[in-house]
C-alpha positions, 0 to 999 in steps of 0.5 A: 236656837239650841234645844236641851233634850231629856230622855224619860226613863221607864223605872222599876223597882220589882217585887216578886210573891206568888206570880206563878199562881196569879192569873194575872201579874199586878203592876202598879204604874206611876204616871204624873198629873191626870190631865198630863202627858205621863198619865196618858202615856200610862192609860196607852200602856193599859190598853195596849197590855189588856193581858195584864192588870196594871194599875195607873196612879197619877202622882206630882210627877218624877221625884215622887213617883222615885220616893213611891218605888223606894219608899211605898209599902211593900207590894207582896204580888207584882212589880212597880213602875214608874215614868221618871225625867233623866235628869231627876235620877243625877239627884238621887242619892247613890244608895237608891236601888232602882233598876232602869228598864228603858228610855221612852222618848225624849222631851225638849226644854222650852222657855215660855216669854211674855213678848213685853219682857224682851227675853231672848237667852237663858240670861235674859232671865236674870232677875226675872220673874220665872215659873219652874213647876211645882215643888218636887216635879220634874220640870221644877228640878230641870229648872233648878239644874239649869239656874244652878249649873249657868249661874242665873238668879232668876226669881223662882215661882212655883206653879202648875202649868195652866197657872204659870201660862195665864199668868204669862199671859198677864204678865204678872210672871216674866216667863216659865219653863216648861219641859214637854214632849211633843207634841204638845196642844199648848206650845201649838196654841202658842205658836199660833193663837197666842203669839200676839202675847207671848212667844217660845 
């Protein structure tokens, strides 16, 4: 089984006032949903930077943490960041002026199946029912990257992650995909408790 892989970027887009009077610099750190792996991420960074004051904001994931770096108002003192999917930035236009600070970690694509759907390939999820993510977030652009670029005409479903696996479970979707670093407590249960009713 072949796994597709995308880097997460760390973005920024800097905007530098008075920072030599400022006891401490403010950053401003987009993340993804609360309960997600961006959003910890983020909270790590915190802690582990406790010289500096940074600000964690949960956002709807990659496409808008680039529209708040662009387009928020701005930030007279200290710098904006964000957690970005690699391939959400082959979709920005090319007069979008950010700056790329580092790749994080690299997060795998996992197609989520009801085992009574007998989806085995890519292809096999022609004309089936398919979670992509919410509208805008990053899973929901890979996913279309991936219908576009192989010519699959599945039948785009957006939900959020814990809705789109009960509804796998169900059965009243076919499949979802979701893209995740590892681990993931999700894809463990998977793997265990719930491989009666659904595979990877």
């Amino acid at each position: 089984m072949h796994k597709m892989i995308l880097k997460i970027f760390f973005l920024a887009h800097f905007f530098v006032g008075a920072l030599v009077h400022a006891e401490k610099p403010q950053i401003t750190l987009f993340t993804a949903a609360v309960d997600g792996t961006y959003q910890k991420m983020g909270k790590d960074l915190q802690l582990a930077c406790n010289t500096l004051s940074i600000d964690v904001m949960p956002s709807e994931g990659s496409l808008q943490n680039v529209n708040s770096l662009i387009k928020d108002p701005v930030i007279e003192l200290g710098h904006r960041f964000a957690f970005v999917q690699h391939d959400v930035l082959s979709v920005l236009p090319k007069t979008v002026q950010i700056v790329t600070v580092l790749p994080l970690f690299i997060e795998e694509v996992n197609i989520i199946a009801n085992k009574q759907s007998q989806i085995s390939t890519l292809h096999d999820l022609q004309n089936k029912k398919v979670s992509i993510g919410l509208q805008g977030s990053g899973n929901w652009i890979t996913a279309n990257i991936i219908k576009n670029s192989l010519g699959i005409r599945w039948i785009n479903i957006e939900r959020s992650t814990p809705e789109s696996i009960l509804e796998v479970l169900s059965g009243e979707i076919d499949a979802m995909i979701l893209v995740s670093g590892t681990p993931n407590k999700m894809l463990a249960d998977i793997s265990g408790s719930m491989s009666k009713y659904i595979k990877l």
